[in-house]
N, C-alpha and C positions, 0 to 999 in steps of 0.2 A: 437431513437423513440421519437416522441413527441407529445403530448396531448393538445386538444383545452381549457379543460379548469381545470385550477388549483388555487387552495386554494392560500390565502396569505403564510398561512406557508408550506412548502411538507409534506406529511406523510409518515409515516415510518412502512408499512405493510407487512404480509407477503405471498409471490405469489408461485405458485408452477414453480420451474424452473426446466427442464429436465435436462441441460448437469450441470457438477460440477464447482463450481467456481475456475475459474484460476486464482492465485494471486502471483505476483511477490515479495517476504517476503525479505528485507532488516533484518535481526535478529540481535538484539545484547541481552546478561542474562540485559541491563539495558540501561535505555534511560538516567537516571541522573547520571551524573557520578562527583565524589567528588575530580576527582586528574589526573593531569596532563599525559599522556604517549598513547599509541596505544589499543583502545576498539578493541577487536577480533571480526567481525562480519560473519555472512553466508549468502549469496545470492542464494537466492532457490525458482524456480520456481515450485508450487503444489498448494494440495488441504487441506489447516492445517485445515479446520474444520472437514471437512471427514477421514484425519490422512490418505488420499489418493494417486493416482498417483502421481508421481513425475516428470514434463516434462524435457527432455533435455535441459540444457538454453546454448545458447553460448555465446560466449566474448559480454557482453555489447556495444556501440556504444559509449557510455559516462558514466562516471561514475566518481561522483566528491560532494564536499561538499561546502557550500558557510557559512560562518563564517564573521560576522561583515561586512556585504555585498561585500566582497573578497569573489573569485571562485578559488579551488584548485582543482585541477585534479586529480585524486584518482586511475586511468585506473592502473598503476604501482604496487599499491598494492590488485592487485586481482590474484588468483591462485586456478586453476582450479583443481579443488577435488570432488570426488563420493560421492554424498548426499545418505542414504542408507533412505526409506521410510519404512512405512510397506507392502507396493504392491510389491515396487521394487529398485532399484538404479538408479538414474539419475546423469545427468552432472549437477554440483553447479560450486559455486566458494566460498573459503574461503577470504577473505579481511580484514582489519581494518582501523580503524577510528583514524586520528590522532589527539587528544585534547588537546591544549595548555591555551590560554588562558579561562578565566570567559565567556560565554556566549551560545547560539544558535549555532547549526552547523545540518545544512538544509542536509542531505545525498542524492541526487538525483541520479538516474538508468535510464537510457536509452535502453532499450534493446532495441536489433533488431527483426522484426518481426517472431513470431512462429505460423509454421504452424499446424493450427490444421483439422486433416486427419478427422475427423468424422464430423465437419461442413464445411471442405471444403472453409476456410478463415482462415488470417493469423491475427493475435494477438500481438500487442503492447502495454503495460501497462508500460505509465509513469511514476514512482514509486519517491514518497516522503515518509520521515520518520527526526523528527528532536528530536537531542538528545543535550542535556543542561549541561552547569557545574557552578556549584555552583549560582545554581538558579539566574539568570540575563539573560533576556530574549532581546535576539538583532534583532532576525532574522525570528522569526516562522510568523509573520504575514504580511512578504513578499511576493509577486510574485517571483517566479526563471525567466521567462521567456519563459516555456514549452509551446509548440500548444494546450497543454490541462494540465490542471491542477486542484486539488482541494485548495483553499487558507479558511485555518480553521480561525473561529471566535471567538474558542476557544484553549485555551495554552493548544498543544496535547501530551507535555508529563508529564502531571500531573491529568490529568481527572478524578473526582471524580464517583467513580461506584456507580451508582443507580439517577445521573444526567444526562443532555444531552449535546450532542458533536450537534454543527450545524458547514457546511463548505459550498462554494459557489465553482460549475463549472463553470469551465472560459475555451472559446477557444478561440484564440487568444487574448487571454489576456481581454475579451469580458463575460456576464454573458451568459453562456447558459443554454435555461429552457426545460423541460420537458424531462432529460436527467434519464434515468435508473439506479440507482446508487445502485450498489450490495454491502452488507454487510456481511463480514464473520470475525469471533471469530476464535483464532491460539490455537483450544483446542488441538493442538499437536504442542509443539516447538521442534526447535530444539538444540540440544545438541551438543553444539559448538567442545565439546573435543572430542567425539565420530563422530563425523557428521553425526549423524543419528536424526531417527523420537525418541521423547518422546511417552508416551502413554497419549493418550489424555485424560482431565479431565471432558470432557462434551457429552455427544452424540450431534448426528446430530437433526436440527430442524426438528418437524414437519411440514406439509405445503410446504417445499421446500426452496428455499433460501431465505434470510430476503432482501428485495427493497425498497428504498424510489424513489420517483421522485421528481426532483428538479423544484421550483416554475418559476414564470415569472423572478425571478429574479436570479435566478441559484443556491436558497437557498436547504436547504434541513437540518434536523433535526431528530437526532434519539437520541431513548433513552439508554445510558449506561448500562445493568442490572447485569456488570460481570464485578470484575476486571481483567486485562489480555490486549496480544492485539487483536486491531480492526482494520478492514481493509476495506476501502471503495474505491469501482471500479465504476468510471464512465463510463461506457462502450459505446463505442462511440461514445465520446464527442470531439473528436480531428476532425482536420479540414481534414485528409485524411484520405481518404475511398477507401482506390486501391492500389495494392503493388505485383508486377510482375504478372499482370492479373488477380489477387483474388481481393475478398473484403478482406478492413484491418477493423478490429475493433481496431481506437486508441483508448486506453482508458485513463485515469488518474486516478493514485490510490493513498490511502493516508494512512497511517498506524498511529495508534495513543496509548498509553498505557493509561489504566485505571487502578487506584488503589485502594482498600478499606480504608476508613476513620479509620484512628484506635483510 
């Protein structure tokens, strides 16, 4: 979707949106981690601010972490296990994170496209989330090299709640403007050792789901009001739009942790 005319900065308002946000959740209990050995993660495709459906996900296409600009392939350690929601059970994957040395490790998700039966097009959410050790930052304000991508402007795993996160959509590595960027809060996580749904800590927004649109320059800026995490979907902002005779919505999503100043 895109708009003839837009602000220097985007805003970040909120629209009423009919269908639920779908968001591809890389989870780990922490994004900083203090000591060497395998972070246990869940890969779960739903709706954590609604604490909603849980879609079927299958084996990723890619799935890999990039650490001191080296790409490790991560496909190996994923295993496929029943995410239990509050609606219902879906197909997940349990994985981990292998963290050795001091720095960035970029966790990127490829999934394959899901189709979704109620609008009748299939859905790709390029999925970033980057998790740090012993604070030395090497990698977050890279490019991976994804058809679409969000590249933050700000260090997303340490985000001060009650500040703002701004990030730029790139497709083909390119800024794209007036791109629809959904925002949703994981007021239900999940529970790595159970692998089910938490009970969420927030209700649902009024108005419908929170959107910024991103500027002429693929900027976009929202404001933190919660610590927790945060999830922002660009929705089709990828360069392909077609995928076994549907529309595809690629999208690019970015997940980021906010915390409270204590």
């Amino acid at each position: 979707m895109y708009f003839n005319r837009l602000s220097a900065a985007a805003l970040a308002v909120a629209i009423p949106f009919t269908a639920q946000a779908h968001f591809v959740l890389p989870y780990a209990d922490n994004v900083q981690i203090d000591r060497p050995g395998d972070v246990p993660l869940a890969l779960v495709f739903w709706h954590p601010f609604e604490n909603g459906h849980v879609m079927d996900m299958e084996m990723p296409q890619a799935f890999y972490m990039i650490h001191n600009g080296e790409k490790t392939d991560l496909m190996d350690r994923l295993e496929a296990a029943p995410f239990q929601g509050a609606e219902n059970e879906g197909a997940a994957f349990k994985a981990s994170l292998p963290v050795k040395r001091s720095g960035d490790y970029v966790l990127v998700t490829e999934p394959v496209p899901y189709y979704e039966e109620s609008e009748d097009i299939y859905i790709q959410q390029l999925t970033k989330v980057v998790f740090n050790r012993n604070e030395l930052p090497t990698d977050w304000m890279e490019p991976v090299g994804l058809p679409t991508e969000i590249m933050p402007l700000v260090k997303p795993y340490n985000v001060v709640a009650g500040s703002t996160f701004t990030g730029q959509v790139l497709r083909d590595g390119e800024p794209a403007a007036g791109i629809e960027i959904e925002i949703e809060y994981a007021a239900a996580e999940p529970d790595i050792e159970t692998f089910s749904t938490t009970e969420p800590s927030v209700g649902t927004q009024p108005g419908g789901s929170i959107v910024a649109i991103s500027d002429a320059n693929g900027y976009f800026t929202f404001g933190v009001p919660k610590a927790g995490w945060w999830g922002f979907a660009a929705l089709g902002s990828g360069p392909v739009t077609e995928h076994e005779g549907k529309e595809l919505s690629q999208d690019a999503v970015f997940w980021v942790r906010a915390y409270d100043m204590e």
